[in-house]
C-alpha positions as CSV (number, residue, x, y, z in Angstrom):
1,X,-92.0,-3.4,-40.4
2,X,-93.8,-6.5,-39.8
3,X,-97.2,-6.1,-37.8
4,X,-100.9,-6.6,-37.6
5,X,-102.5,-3.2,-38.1
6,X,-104.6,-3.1,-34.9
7,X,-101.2,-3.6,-33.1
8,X,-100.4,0.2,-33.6
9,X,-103.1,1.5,-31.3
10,X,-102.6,-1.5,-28.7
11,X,-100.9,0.6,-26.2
12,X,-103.7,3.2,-26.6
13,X,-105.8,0.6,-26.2
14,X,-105.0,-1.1,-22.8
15,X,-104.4,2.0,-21.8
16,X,-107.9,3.3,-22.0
17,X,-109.4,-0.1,-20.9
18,X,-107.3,0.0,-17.8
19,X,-107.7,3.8,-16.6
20,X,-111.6,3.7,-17.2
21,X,-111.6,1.0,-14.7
22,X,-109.3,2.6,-12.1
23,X,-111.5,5.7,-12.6
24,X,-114.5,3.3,-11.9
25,X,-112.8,2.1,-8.7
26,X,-111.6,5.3,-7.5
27,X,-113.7,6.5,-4.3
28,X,-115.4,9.6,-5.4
29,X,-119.1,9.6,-3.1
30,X,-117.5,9.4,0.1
31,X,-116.4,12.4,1.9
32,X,-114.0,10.9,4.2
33,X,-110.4,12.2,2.8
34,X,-108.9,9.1,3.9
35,X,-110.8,7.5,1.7
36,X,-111.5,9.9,-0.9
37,X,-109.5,9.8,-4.4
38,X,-108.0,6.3,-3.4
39,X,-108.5,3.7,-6.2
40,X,-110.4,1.2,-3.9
41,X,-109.2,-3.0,-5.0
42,X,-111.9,-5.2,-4.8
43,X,-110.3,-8.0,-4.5
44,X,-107.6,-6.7,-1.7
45,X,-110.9,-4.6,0.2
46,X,-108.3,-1.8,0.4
47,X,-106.8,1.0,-1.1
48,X,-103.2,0.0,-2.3
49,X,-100.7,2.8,-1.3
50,X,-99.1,3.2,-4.6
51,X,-102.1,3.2,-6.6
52,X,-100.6,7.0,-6.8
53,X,-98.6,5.6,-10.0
54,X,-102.3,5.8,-11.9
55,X,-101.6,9.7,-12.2
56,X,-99.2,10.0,-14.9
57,X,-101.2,7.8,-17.1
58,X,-104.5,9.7,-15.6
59,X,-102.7,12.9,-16.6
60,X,-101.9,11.3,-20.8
61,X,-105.2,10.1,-21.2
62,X,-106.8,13.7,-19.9
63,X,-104.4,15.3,-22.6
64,X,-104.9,13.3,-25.0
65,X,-108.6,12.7,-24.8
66,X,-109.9,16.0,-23.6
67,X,-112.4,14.5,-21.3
68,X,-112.0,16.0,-17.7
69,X,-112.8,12.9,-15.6
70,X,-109.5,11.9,-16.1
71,X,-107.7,15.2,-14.9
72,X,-109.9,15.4,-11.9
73,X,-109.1,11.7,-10.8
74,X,-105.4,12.8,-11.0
75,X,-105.7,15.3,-8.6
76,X,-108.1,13.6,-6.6
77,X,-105.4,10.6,-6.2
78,X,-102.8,13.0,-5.3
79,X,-104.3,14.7,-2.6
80,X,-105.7,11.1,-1.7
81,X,-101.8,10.4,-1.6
82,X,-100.6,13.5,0.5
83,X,-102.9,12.8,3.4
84,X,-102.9,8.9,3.4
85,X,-99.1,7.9,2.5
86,X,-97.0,10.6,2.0
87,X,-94.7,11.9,4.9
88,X,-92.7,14.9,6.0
89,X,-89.1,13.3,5.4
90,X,-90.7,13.5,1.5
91,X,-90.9,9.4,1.5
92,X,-94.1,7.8,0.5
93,X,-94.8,4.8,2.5
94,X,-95.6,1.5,0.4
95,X,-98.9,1.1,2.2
96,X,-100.9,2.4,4.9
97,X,-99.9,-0.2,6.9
98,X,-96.1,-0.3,5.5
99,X,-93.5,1.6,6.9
100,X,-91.1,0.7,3.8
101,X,-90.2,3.8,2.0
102,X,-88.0,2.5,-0.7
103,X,-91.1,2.9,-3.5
104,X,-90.7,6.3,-3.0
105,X,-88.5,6.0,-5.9
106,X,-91.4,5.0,-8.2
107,X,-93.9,7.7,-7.2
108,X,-90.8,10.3,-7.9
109,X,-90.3,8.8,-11.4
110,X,-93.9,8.9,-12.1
111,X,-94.8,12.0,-10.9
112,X,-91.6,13.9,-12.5
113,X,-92.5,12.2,-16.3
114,X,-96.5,13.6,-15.4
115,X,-95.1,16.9,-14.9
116,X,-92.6,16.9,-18.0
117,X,-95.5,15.8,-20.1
118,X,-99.2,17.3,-19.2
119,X,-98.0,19.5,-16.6
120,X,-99.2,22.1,-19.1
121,X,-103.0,20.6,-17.8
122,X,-102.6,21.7,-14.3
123,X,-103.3,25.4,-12.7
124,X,-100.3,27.6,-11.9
125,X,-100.6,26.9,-8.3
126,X,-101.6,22.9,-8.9
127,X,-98.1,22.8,-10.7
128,X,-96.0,24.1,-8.3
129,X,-97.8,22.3,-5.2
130,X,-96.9,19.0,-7.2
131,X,-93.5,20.0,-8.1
132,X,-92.6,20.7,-4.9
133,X,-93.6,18.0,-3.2
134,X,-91.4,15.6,-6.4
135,X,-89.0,17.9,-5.0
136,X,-89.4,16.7,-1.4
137,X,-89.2,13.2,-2.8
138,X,-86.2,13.4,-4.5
139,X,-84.3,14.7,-1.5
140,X,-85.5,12.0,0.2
141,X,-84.4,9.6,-2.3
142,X,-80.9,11.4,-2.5
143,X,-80.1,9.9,1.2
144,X,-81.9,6.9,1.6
145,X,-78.7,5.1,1.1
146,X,-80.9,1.5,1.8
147,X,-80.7,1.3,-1.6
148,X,-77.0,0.5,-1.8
149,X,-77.9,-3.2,0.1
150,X,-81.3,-4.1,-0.6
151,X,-82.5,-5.3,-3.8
152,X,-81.4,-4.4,-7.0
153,X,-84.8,-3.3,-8.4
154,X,-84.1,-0.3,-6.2
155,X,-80.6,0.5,-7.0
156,X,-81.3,0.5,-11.2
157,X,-85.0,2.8,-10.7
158,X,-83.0,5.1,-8.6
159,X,-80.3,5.8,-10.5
160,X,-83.2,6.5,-12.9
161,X,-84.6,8.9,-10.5
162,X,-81.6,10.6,-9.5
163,X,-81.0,11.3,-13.4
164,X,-84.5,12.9,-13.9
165,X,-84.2,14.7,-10.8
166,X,-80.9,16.3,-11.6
167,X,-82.3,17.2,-15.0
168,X,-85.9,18.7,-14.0
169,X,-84.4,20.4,-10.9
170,X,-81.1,21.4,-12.0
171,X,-79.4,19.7,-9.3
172,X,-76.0,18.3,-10.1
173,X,-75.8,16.3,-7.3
174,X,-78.4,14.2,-8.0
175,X,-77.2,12.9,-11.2
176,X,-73.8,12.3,-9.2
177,X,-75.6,10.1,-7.3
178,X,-77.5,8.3,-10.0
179,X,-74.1,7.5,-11.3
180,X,-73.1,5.8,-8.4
181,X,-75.9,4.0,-8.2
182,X,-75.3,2.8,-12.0
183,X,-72.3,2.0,-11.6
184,X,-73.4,-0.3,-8.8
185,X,-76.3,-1.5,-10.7
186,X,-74.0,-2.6,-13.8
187,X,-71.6,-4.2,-11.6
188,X,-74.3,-7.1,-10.9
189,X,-73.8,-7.8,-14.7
190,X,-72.4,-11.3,-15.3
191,X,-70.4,-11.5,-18.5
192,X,-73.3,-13.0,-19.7
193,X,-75.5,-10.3,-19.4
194,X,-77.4,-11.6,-16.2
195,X,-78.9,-9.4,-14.1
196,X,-78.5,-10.6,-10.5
197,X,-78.9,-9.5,-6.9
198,X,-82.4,-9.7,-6.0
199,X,-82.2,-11.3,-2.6
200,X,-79.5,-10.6,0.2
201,X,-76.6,-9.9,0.1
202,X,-77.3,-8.7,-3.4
203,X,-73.4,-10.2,-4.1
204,X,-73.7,-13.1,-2.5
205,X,-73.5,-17.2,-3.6
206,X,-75.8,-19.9,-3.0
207,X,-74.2,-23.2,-1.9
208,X,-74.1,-24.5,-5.4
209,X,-72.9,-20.7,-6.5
210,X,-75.7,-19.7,-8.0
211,X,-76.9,-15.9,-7.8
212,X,-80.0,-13.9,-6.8
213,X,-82.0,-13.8,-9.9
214,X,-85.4,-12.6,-10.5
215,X,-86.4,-12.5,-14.1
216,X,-90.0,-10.7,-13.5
217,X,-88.1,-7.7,-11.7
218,X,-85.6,-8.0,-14.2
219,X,-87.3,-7.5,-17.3
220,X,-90.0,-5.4,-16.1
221,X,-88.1,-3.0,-13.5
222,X,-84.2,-2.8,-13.2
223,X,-83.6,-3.5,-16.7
224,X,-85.6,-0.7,-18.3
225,X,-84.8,1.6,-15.9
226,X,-81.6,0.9,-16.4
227,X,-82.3,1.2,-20.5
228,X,-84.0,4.7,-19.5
229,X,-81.0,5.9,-18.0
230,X,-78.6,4.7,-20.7
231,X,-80.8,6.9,-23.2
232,X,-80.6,9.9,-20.8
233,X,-77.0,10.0,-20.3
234,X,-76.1,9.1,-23.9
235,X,-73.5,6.6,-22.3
236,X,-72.5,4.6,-25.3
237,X,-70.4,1.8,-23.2
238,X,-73.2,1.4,-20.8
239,X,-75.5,1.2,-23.9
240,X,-73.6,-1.7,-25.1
241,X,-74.0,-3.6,-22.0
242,X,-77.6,-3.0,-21.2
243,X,-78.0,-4.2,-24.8
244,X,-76.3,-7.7,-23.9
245,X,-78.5,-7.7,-20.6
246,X,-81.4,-7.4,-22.8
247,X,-80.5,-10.1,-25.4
248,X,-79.9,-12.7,-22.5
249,X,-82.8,-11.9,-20.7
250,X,-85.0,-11.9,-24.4
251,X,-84.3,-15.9,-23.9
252,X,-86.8,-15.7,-20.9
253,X,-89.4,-14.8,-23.4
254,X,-92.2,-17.7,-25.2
255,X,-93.4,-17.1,-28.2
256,X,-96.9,-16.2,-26.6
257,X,-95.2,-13.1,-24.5
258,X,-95.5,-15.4,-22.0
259,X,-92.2,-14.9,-19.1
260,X,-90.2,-17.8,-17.4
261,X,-89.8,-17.1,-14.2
262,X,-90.6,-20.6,-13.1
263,X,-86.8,-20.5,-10.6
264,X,-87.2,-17.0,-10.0
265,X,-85.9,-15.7,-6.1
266,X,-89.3,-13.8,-6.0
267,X,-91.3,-16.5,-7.9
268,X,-94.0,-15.7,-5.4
269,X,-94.8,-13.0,-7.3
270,X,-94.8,-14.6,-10.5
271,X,-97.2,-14.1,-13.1
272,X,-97.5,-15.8,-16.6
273,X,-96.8,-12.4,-18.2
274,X,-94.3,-10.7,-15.8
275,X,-94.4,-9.7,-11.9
276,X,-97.1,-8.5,-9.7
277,X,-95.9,-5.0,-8.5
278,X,-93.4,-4.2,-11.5
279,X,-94.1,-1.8,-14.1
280,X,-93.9,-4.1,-17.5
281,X,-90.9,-4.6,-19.8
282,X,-92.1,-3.2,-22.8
283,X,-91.1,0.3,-22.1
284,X,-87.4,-0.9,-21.8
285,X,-87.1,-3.2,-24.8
286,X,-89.2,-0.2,-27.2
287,X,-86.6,2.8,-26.2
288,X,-83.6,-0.1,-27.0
289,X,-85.3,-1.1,-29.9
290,X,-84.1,2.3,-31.9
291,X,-80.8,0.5,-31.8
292,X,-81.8,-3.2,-31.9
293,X,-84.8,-3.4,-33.7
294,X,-85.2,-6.8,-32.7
295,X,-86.0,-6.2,-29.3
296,X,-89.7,-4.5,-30.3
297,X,-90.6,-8.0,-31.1
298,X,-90.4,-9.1,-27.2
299,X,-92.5,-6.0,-26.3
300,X,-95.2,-6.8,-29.2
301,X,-95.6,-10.5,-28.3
302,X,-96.3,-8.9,-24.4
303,X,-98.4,-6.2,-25.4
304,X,-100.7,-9.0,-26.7
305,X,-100.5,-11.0,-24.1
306,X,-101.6,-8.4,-21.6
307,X,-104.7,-7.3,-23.8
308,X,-106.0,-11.0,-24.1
309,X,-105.2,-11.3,-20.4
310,X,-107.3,-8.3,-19.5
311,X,-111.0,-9.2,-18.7
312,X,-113.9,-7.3,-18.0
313,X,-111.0,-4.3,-17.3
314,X,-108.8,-6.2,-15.1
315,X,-105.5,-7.3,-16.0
316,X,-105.3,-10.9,-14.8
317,X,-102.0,-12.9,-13.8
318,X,-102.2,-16.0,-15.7
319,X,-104.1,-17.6,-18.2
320,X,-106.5,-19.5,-16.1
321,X,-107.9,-16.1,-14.0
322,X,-110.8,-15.4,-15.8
323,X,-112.2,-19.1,-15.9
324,X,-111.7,-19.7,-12.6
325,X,-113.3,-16.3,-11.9
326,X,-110.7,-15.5,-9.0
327,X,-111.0,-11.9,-9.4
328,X,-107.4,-10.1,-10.5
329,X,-105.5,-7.6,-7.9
330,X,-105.6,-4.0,-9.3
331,X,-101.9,-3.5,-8.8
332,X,-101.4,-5.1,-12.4
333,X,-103.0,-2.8,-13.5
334,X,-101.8,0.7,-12.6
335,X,-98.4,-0.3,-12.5
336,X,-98.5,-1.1,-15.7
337,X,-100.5,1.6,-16.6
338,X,-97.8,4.6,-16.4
339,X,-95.6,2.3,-18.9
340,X,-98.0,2.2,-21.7
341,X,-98.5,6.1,-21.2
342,X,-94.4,6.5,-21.1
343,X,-94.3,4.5,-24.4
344,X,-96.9,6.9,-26.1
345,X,-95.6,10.3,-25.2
346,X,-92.3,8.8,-26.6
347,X,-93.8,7.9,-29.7
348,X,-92.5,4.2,-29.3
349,X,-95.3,1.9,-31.1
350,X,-92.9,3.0,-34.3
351,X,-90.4,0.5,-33.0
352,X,-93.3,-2.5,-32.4
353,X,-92.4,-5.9,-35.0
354,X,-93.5,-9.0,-35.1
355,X,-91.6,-12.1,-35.4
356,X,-90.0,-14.9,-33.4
357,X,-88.4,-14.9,-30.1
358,X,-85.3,-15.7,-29.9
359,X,-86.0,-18.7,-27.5
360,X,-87.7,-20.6,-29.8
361,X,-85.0,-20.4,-32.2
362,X,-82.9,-21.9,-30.1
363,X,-82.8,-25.5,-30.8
364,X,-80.6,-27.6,-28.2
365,X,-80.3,-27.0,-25.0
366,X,-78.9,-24.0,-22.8
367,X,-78.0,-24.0,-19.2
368,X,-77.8,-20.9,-17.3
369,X,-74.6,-22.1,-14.8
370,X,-75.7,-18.8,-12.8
371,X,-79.4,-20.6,-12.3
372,X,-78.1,-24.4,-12.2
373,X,-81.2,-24.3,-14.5
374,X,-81.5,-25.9,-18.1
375,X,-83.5,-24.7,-21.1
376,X,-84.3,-27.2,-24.3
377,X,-86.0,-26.0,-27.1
378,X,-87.1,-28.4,-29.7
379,X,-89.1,-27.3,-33.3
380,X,-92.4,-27.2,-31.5
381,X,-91.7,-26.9,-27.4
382,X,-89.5,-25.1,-24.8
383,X,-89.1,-26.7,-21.2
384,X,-86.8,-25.9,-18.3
385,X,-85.6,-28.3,-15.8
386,X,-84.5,-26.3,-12.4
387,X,-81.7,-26.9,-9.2
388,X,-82.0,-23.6,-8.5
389,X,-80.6,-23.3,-4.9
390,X,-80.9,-19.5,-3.7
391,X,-83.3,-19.1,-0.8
392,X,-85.3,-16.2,-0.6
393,X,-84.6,-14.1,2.9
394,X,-86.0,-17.0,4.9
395,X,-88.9,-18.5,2.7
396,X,-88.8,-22.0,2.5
397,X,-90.7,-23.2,-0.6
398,X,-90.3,-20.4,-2.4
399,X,-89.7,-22.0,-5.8
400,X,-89.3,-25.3,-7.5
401,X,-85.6,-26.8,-7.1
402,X,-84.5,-30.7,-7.1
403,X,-84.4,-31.3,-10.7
404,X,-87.8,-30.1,-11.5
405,X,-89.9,-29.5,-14.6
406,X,-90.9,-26.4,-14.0
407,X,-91.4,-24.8,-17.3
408,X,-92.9,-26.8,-20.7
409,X,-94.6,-24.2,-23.3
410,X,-95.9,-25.6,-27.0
411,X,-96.7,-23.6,-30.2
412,X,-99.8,-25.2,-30.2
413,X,-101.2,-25.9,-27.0
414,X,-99.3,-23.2,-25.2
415,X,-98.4,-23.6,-21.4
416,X,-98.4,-26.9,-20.2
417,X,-96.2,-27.2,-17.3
418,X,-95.4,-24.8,-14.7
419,X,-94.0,-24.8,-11.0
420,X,-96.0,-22.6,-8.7
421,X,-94.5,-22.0,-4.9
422,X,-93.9,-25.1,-3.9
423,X,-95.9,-23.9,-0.6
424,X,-98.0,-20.5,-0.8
425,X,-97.1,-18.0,1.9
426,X,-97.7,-14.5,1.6
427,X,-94.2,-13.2,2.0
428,X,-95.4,-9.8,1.0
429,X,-98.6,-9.5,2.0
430,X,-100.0,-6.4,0.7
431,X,-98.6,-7.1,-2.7
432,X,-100.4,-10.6,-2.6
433,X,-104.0,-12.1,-3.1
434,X,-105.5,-14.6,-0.8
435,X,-107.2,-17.4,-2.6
436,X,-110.8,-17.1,-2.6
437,X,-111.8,-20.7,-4.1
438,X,-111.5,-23.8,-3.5
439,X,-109.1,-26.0,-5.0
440,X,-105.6,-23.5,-4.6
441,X,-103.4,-26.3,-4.7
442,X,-99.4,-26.9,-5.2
443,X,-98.8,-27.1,-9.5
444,X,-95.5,-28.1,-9.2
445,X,-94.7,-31.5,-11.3
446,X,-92.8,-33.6,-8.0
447,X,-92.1,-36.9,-6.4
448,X,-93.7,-36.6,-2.9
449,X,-93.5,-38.9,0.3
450,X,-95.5,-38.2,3.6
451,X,-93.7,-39.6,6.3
452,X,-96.0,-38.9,9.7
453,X,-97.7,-35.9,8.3
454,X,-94.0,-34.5,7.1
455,X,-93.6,-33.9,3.2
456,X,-90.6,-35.3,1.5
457,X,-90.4,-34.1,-1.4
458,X,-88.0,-33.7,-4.6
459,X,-88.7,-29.9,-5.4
460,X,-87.4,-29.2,-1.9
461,X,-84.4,-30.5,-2.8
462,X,-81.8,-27.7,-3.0
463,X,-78.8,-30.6,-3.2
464,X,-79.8,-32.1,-6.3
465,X,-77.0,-32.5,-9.2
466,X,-78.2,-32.5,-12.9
467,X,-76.2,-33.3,-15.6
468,X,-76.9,-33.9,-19.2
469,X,-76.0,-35.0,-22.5
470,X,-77.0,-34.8,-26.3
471,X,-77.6,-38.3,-28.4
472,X,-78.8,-38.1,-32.4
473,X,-82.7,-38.7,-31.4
474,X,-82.5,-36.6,-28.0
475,X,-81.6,-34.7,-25.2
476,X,-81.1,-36.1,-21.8
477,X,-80.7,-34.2,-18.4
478,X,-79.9,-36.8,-15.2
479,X,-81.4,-35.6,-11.8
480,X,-79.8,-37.5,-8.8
481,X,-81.4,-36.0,-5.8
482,X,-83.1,-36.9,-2.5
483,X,-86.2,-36.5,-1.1
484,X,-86.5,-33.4,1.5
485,X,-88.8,-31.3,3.3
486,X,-89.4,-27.9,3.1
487,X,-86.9,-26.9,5.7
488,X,-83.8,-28.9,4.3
489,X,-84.0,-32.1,6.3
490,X,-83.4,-35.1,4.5
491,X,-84.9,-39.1,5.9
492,X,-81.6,-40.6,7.3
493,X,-78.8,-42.3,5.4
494,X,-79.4,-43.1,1.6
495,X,-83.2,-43.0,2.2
496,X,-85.6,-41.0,-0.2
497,X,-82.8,-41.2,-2.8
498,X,-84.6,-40.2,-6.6
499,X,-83.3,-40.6,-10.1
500,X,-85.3,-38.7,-12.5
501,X,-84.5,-38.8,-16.7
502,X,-86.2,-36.6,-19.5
503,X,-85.4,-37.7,-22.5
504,X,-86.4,-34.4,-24.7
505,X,-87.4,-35.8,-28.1
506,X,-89.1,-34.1,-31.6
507,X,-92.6,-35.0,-30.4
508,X,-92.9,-35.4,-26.5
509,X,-91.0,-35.7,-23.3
510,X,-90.1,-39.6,-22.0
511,X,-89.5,-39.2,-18.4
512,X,-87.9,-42.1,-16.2
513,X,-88.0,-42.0,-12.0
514,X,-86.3,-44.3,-10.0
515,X,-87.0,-43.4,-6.3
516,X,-86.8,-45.4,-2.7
517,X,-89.8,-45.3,-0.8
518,X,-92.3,-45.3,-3.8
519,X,-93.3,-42.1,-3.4
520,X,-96.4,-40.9,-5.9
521,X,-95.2,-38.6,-8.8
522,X,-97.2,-35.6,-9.5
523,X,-97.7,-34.2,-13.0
524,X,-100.5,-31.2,-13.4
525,X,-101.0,-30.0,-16.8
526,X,-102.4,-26.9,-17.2
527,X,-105.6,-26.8,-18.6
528,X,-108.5,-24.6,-19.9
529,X,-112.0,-24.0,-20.7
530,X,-113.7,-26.1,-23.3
531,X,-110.6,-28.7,-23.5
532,X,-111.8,-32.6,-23.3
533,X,-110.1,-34.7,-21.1
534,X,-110.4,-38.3,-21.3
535,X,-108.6,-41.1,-18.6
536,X,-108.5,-44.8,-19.3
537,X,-106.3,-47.0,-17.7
538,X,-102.3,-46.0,-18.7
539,X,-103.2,-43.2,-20.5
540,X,-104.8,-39.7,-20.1
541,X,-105.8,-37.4,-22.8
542,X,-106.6,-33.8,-23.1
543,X,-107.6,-32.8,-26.4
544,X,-109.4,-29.5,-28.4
545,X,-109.1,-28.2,-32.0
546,X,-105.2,-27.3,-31.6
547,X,-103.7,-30.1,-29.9
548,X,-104.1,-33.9,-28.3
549,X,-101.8,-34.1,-25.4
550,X,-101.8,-37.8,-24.1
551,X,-99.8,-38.7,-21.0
552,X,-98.8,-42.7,-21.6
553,X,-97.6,-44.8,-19.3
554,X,-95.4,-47.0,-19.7
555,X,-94.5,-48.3,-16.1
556,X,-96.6,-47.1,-13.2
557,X,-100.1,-46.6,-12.9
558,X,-101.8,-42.8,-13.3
559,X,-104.4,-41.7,-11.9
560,X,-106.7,-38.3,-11.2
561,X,-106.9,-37.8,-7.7
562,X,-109.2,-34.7,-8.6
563,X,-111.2,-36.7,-11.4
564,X,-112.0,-34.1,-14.1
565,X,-111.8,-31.5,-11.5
566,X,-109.1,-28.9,-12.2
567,X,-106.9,-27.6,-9.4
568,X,-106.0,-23.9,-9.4
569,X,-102.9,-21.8,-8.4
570,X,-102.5,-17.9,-8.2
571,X,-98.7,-18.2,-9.3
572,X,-98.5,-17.5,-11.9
573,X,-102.6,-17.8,-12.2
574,X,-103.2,-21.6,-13.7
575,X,-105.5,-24.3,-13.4
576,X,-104.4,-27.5,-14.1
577,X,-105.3,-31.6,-14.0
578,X,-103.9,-33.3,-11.1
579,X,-102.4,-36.5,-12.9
580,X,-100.8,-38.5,-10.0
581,X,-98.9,-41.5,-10.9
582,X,-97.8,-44.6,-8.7
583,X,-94.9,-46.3,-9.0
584,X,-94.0,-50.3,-10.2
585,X,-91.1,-51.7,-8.1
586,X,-90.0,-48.2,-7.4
587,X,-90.1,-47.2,-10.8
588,X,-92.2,-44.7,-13.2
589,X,-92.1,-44.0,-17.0
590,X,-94.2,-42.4,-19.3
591,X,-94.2,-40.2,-22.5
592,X,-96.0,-36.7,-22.5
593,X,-96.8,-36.2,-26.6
594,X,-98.6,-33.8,-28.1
């Protein structure tokens, strides 16, 4: 088994750095009860509704360690729950000001592995207070036939729940209905292994035909629960499909642990290393690893990402957080939290191994026809170039389409390219953080006309057609699109037309645009502390000990609308240069080395 010796207790680890700091936060000295035993977010100013999901990893680390701070914040958060969220049809509302029930499901799944595992920590009468009131739950859960239609996150975690419920209650007919559910969940399955229906109808095509695909709730939500339930029931067909699910979705994976989601339907909750309210995907891929060993490398290269991405006991969302000091929602953290706490009472850091993703052995291209999305992986880079067409229930903007770059990650430098919303709107607004700072800009690579203080612009573009092709030197991918604003209207007749080339070579990216207009084109690259950045005419550099990236023009002028000045975006948590170039006769080309 290949792995770094400190990598054995990484789980332990995060696990301790995040639940000390949820203790910290956790109202204890005021004696309001509406207040009290909530785990208080200082970047929200409020007291997210399921912060509930800290008591199952409250309840490991109190057995575990001995020390009865933890044990008492358990308790403290559910009776916090019970008065502030909880109601008498047995639902828990998502927030105090939510009246969506559906993540009742997680509080059930929690609160039933708590039970399994410490329950032996709690009084006689605790216990049974707490076990009936998972009861209540999962009789609420067993009717809320919402499920069935809304997105499949909730169809594959309660088929998980149902299955647990049936087993710790002795109730048959909940694991009848986790089967239905499962059998619903696995018949969004392409032959692929796709995992689609997040967004409505859950069944339902785009124009272009694409499906409802969200990688972040993917990998860190339906999947594993859907892995979890496999491993209950023993089903060994199902087993073999959730294994194909998990190989194709493995190719969303960078070597860094890092998570393309750069198309994704809920891409407004994108972060570098997964999604803002899901529970993580390492949990899934470590209980699949027993029969693909393999897959403990994806939940290794995570794992590491989350601990480097955890500062001053915050887990932050991208890998420009920290600098920028934007201070990091607390929901990263607790949801997460009852993952790494699963993963040790299961004993699962024995299935952990290092090695290489199997993205970045790859080398060619891939297109996901489900996606109209392209991957190209070369020896030392991994891009994706997006036409993704599936709207979001009604948010405009909600990812990068039109041909665009919205993914480029090298083994050296790391991430260099990535398409935020194209406009930030909080479409969930309790799950979501407001930008404090200065400088929250758009970080999607785009052409971009402003006609009368309307945007045109190519990531808008849902329309676009992308074809490519392979030479001996490179790999090509054609974007004929045409310039559109964010609600689909396009400038009349053949104006705002764009024709955008990559040509994908061993040591940079050659890009070509043609457009009408001349509309500016613009490229930020992600940046970070310490890195040098130099801009002479035609060419901009951004060097430090593991990398020179150089952005050369060859037609077009460039320039840095924000000087040295980095510009900053909360999905998925970047700061980047703004490079903007100008076009010569309607034309730009330049070649992005490194």
């Amino acid at each position: 088994m290949k792995w770094k010796n400190d990598d054995k207790k990484i789980c332990h680890r995060l696990l301790r750095t995040w639940s000390d700091k949820l203790l910290e936060l956790q109202v204890k000295e005021i004696a309001d009860p509406d207040l009290r035993g909530g785990i208080l977010c200082p970047v929200c100013g409020r007291i997210h509704g399921r912060c509930l999901d800290a008591i199952y990893p409250f309840l490991y680390m109190a057995d575990k360690e001995q020390e009865p701070q933890y044990l008492e914040g358990a308790k403290l958060l559910f009776a916090w729950a019970e008065r502030c969220v909880s109601r008498e049809d047995g639902s828990y509302l998502n927030d105090t000001n939510s009246d969506w029930k559906g993540t009742t499901v997680f509080a059930v799944i929690q609160l039933i592995e708590a039970l399994q595992y410490h329950g032996h920590l709690l009084d006689e009468e605790t216990y049974r207070i707490w076990k009936e009131r998972a009861a209540k739950g999962a009789e609420f859960l067993y009717s809320f036939h919402e499920f069935e239609v809304c997105n499949i996150n909730y169809c594959s975690t309660n088929c998980l729940a149902m299955e647990l419920c049936g087993r710790f209650f002795e109730e048959e007919k909940y694991q009848k209905r986790g089967q239905e559910l499962a059998d619903l969940a696995f018949s969004h399955l392409t032959d692929s292994g796709l995992l689609y229906g997040e967004g409505r109808p859950t069944d339902g095509l785009s124009p272009k035909g694409c499906r409802s695909v969200d990688v972040g709730y993917n990998v860190e939500e339906s999947l594993p629960s859907l892995v979890q339930y496999v491993c209950l029931t023993g089903d060994e067909k199902r087993k073999a499909e959730i294994s194909r699910a998990l190989r194709y979705h493995s190719f969303f994976f960078v070597d860094d642990g890092g998570i393309d989601n750069s198309f994704g339907t809920r891409n407004y909750k994108w972060t570098y290393w997964g999604s803002r309210t899901s529970d993580g995907c390492a949990l899934g891929y470590l209980q699949a690893a027993d029969w693909e060993p393999d897959f403990g490398t994806i939940a290794l290269k995570n794992l590491r990402l989350l601990e480097k991405r955890t500062c001053g006991g915050f887990l932050l969302p991208g890998p420009g957080t920290c600098e920028r000091t934007e201070p990091a929602c607390i929901h990263h953290m607790f949801s997460r939290a009852k993952v790494l706490a699963g993963i040790l009472d299961r004993g699962l850091e024995r299935n952990l191994q290092d090695g290489t993703v199997p993205r970045m052995k790859q080398e060619g291209i891939v297109l996901a026809p489900e996606l109209d999305t392209y991957f190209v992986t070369k020896s030392s880079y991994t891009a994706t170039v997006t036409g993704y067409d599936w709207e979001y229930l009604g948010l405009p903007g909600g990812h990068a389409s039109g041909g665009t770059l919205s993914f480029f990650w090298h083994q050296k430098a790391g991430l260099l390219l990535c398409a935020s919303m194209c406009r930030y709107n909080l479409r969930e607004a309790n799950n979501m953080q407001l930008p404090r700072f200065s400088g929250h800009q758009c970080i999607t690579p785009r052409l971009e006309y402003d006609s009368g203080g309307t945007v045109y612009s190519s990531m808008y573009d849902y329309k676009s057609v992308l074809t490519w092709e392979n030479t001996e030197k490179e790999t090509v991918i054609c974007v004929r699109g045409s310039l559109t604003d964010i609600q689909q209207n396009r400038l009349s007749g053949r104006v705002g037309e764009y024709l955008i080339k990559y040509y994908f070579e061993e040591n940079g990216i050659r890009i070509f645009v043609k457009a009408d207009l001349n509309p500016t084109f613009l490229f930020p690259v992600v940046i970070r502390p310490g890195e040098e950045i130099d801009a002479e005419p035609g060419l901009v550099r951004i060097k430090d000990q593991n990398s020179d990236i150089r952005i050369q023009m060859k037609k077009g002028i460039s320039a840095l609308p924000n000087g040295p000045e980095s510009i900053y975006n909360l999905v998925p948590g970047v700061e980047a240069l703004n490079v903007m170039m100008q076009p010569d006769m309607g034309e730009i080309e330049f070649f992005f080395s490194f």
